[in-house]
C-alpha positions as CSV (number, residue, x, y, z in Angstrom):
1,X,6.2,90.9,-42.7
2,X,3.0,92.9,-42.1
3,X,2.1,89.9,-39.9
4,X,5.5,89.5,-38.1
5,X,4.6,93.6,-36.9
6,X,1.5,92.8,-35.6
7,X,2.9,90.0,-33.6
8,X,5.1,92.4,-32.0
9,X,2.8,95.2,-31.2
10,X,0.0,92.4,-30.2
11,X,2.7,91.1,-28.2
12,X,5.0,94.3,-26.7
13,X,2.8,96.5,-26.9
14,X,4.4,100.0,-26.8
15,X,7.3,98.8,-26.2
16,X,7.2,96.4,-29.8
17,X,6.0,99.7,-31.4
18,X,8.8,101.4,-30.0
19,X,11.4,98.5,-31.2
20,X,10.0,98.6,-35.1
21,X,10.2,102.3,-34.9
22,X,14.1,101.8,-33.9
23,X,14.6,99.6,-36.5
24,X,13.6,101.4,-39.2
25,X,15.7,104.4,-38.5
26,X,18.5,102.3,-38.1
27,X,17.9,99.9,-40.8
28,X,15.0,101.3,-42.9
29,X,13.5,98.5,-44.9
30,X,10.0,98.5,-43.6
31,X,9.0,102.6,-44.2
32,X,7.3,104.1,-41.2
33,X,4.5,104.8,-42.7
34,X,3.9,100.8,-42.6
35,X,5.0,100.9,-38.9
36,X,2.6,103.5,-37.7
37,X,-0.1,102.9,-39.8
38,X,-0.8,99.4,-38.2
39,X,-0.2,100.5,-35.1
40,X,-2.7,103.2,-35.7
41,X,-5.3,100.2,-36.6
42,X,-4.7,98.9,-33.2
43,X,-5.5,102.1,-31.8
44,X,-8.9,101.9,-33.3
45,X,-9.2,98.6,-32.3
46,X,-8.7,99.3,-28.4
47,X,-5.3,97.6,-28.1
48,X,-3.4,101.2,-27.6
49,X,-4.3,104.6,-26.6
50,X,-3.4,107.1,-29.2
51,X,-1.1,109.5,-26.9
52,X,0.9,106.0,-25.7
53,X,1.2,105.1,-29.3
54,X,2.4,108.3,-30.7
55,X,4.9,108.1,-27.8
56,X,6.7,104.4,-28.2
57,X,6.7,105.3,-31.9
58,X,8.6,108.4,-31.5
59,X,10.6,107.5,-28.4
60,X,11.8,104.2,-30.9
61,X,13.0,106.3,-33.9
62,X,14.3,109.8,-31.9
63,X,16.7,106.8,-30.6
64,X,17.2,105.5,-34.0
65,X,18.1,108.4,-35.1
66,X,20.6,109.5,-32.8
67,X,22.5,106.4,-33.6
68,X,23.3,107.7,-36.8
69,X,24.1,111.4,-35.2
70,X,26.6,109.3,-33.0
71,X,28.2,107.7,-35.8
72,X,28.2,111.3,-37.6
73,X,29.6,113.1,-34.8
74,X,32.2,110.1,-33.5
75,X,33.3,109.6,-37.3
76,X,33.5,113.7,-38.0
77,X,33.2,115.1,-41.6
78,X,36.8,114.5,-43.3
79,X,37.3,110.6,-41.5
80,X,33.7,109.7,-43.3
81,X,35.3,110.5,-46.4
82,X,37.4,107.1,-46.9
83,X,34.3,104.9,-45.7
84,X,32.2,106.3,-48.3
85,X,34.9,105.8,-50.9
86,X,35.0,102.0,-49.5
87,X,31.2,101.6,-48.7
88,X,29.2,103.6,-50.8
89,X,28.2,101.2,-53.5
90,X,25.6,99.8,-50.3
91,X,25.1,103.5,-48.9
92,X,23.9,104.3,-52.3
93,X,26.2,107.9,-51.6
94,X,28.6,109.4,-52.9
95,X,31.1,112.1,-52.2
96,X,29.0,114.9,-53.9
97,X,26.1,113.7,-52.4
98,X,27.3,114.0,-49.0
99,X,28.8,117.7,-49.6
100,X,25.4,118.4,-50.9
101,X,23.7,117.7,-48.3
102,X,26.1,119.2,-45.6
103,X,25.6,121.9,-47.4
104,X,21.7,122.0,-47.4
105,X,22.0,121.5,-43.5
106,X,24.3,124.4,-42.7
107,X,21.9,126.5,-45.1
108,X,19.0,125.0,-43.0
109,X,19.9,124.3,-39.9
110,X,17.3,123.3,-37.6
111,X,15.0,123.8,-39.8
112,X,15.9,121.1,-42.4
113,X,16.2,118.5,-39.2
114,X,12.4,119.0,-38.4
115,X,11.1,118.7,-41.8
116,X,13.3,115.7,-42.6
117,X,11.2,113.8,-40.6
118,X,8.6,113.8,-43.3
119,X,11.0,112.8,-46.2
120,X,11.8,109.0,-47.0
121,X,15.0,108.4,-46.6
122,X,16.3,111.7,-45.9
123,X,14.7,111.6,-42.2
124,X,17.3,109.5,-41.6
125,X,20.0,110.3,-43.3
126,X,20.1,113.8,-42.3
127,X,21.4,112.7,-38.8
128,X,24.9,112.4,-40.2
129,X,25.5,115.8,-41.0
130,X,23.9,116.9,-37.9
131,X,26.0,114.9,-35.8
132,X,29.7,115.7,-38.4
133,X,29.0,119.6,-37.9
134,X,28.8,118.8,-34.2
135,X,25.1,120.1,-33.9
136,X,24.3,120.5,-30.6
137,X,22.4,117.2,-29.2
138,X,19.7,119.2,-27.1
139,X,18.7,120.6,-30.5
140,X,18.7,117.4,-32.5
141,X,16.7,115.9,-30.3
142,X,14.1,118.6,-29.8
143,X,13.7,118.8,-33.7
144,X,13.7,115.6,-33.8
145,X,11.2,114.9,-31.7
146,X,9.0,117.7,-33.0
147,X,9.2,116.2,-36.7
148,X,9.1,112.7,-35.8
149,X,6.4,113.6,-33.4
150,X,4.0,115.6,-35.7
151,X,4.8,112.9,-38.9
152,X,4.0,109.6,-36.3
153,X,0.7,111.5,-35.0
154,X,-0.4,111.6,-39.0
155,X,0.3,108.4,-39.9
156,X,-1.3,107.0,-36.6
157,X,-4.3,108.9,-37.3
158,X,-4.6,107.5,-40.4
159,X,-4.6,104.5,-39.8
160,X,-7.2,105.2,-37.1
161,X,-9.3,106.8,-39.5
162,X,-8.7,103.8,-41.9
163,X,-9.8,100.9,-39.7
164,X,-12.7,103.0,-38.9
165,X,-14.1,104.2,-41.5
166,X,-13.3,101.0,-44.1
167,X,-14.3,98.0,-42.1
168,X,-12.8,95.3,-45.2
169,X,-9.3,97.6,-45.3
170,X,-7.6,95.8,-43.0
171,X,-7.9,92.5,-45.4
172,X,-6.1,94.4,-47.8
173,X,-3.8,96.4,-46.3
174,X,-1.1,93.6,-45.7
175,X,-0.6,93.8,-49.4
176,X,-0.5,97.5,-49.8
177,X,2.0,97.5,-46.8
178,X,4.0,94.4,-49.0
179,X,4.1,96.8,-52.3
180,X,5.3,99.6,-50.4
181,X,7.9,97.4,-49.0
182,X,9.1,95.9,-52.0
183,X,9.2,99.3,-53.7
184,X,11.7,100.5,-50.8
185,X,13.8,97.2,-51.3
186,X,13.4,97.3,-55.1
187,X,14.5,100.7,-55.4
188,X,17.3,100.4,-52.8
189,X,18.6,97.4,-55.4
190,X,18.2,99.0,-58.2
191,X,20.4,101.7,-56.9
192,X,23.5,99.6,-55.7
193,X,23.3,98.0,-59.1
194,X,23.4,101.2,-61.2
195,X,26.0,102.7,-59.0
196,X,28.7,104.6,-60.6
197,X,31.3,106.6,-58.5
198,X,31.6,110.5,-59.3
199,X,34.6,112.5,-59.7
200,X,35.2,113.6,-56.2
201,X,37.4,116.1,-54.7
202,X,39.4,116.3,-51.1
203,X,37.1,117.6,-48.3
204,X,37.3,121.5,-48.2
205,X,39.3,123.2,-45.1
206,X,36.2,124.9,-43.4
207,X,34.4,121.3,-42.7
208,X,37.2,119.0,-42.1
């Protein structure tokens, strides 16, 4: 896998970093911090520039993540209901889960959208309630961008700092990045498997 990314920056450049960096906020098995930290080895190695790379990463999951604020925002709060009821032995969610976390967003507004960014997981999923309380786009995407920004320029960096510093890392870090990989997957498994439905109750008036 670690290979298969290198392939693609090697090969598309910004534009591979930028398609990885989709991916994962769409389909998040490969963590971002995977993602950006190889692409922050070929910074060091001359392939990118820092500011390009920082960019195509961003750019790639600001997109990714507005898929899921369109799917938020085009399914609305009280029509998701049903699909999680149907779906969320694979969404790993449900009911009470959702209400809790609409819930943390209207207490945190934009806040809680920008500091996602640097939660697993939750830097994604925090893009549905955004887009079922109709959050206004312009300030998605700013957040979004900030946060994503800010976490992509760390992670970049550190792999920067990495390649630099620890000439042998590199033969090692393909099975660091595997471990961390299999711990998403493994964890993402072990969830659908111990899956229980809770007690749920019909969506409340002031969010349907």
């Amino acid at each position: 896998m670690t290979e298969y990314l290198i392939d693609l920056v090697e090969a598309w450049g910004y534009l591979g970093v930028a398609i990885a960096m989709f991916l994962e906020n769409v389909f998040p098995p490969i963590p971002s911090e995977v993602i950006m930290g190889l692409t922050g080895m070929a910074v060091a190695d001359g392939k990118l520039t820092f500011a390009g790379a920082v960019a195509a990463g961003t750019g790639g999951a600001v997109l990714g993540n507005w898929v899921w604020y369109w799917i938020g925002r085009t399914v609305g709060y009280a029509r998701f209901k049903p699909l999680i009821d149907r779906y969320g032995r694979w969404l790993t969610l449900d009911w009470p889960e959702v209400e809790k976390i609409v819930d943390i967003f209207k207490r945190f507004d934009n806040a809680i959208v920008f500091w996602a960014r640097f939660l697993p997981q939750v830097r994604t999923m925090i893009s549905l309630p955004a887009g079922m309380l109709v959050m206004s786009q312009l300030r998605f995407v700013v957040w979004t961008l900030l946060g994503t920004g800010v976490w992509n320029s760390v992670l970049i960096g550190a792999g920067y700092i990495l390649r630099n510093e620890f000439s042998q890392f590199d033969d090692y870090y393909g099975w660091v990045a595997i471990v961390m990989i299999g711990a998403v997957v493994g964890l993402y498994l072990y969830r659908v498997i111990t899956w229980r439905p809770a007690e749920v109750s019909p969506p409340r008036e002031d969010q349907a």
